[in-house]
Every structure is written in C-alpha cells, then in structure tokens.
C-alpha distance (Angstrom), angle and dihedral (degrees) to the residues before:
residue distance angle dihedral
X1 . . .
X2 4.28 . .
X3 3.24 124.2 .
X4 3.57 110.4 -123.2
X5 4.12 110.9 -109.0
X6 3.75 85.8 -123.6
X7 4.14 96.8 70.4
X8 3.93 98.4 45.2
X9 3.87 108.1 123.4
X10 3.84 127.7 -148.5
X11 3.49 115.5 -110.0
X12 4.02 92.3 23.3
X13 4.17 115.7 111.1
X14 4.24 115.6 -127.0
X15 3.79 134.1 -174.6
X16 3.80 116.8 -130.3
X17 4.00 124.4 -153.7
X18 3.19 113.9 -176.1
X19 4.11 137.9 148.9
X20 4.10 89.2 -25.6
X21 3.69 102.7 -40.7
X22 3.76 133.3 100.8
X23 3.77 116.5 -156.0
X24 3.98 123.9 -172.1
X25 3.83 101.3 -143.4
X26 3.99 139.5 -171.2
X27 3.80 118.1 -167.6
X28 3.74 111.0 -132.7
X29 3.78 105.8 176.6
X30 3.81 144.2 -6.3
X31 3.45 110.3 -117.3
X32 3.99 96.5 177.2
X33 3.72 145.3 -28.8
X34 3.79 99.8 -45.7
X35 3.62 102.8 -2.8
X36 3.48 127.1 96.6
X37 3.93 134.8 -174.5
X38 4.00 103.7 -129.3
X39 3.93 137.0 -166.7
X40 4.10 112.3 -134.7
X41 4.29 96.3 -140.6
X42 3.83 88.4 -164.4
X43 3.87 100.2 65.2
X44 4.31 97.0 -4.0
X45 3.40 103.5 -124.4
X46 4.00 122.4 144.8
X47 3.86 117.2 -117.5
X48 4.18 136.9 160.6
X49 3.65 123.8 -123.0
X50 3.65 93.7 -115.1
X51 3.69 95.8 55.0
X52 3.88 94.4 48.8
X53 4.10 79.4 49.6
X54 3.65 100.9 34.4
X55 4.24 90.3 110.9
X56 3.34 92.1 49.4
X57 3.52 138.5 -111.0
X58 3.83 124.2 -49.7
X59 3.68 132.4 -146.2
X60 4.09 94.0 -98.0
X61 3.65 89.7 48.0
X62 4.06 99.9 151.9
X63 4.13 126.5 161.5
X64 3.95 112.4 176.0
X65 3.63 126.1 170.1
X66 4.34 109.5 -100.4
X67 4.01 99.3 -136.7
C-alpha cells in the first residue's frame, strides 16, 4: 500500500512505482504542502514530486519507505 505524499520525511530514502518505472528516491526539502524537491539515487539528478507525477498516476503506482 502507498504512502500518502503528505507523511514523506526529509532526509528519509523512498521507492517510487509508477507507470513502468522504479525510482530510488531521497527527499531533500519541502517545497510546499504536498510537494517535495527529491534526489533520483540511481542516476542523481534533482526532481519535484509533481513533475515525477505530472502524467498522472498509473495502475502500479507504489511508494514504500527504503529502511
């Protein structure tokens, strides 16, 4: 089951599903309400939430906590 955008922490390390691709991701900073700016660990580039969402989300959307 997702975690809801609204409990990711800063600092903590999540793994996105969504429409095919799997992305290992850190949270850096809260930018506002829901949004978050977010480090890709697989090739280290810097994205938002909303832009890795911005085509909606597909049927094997997943986001778990990495521990």
């Amino acid at each position: 089951m997702a975690i809801a955008l609204d409990n990711l922490r800063v600092g903590r390390v999540y793994r996105l599903v969504n429409q095919g691709e799997v992305r290992k991701l850190q949270i850096i900073d809260r930018l506002s309400g829901d949004n978050f700016k977010v480090k890709d660990l697989d090739t280290l580039e810097f994205y938002t939430i909303f832009e890795l969402l911005q085509w909606g989300k597909g049927k094997d959307y997943d986001l778990d906590e990495l521990r």
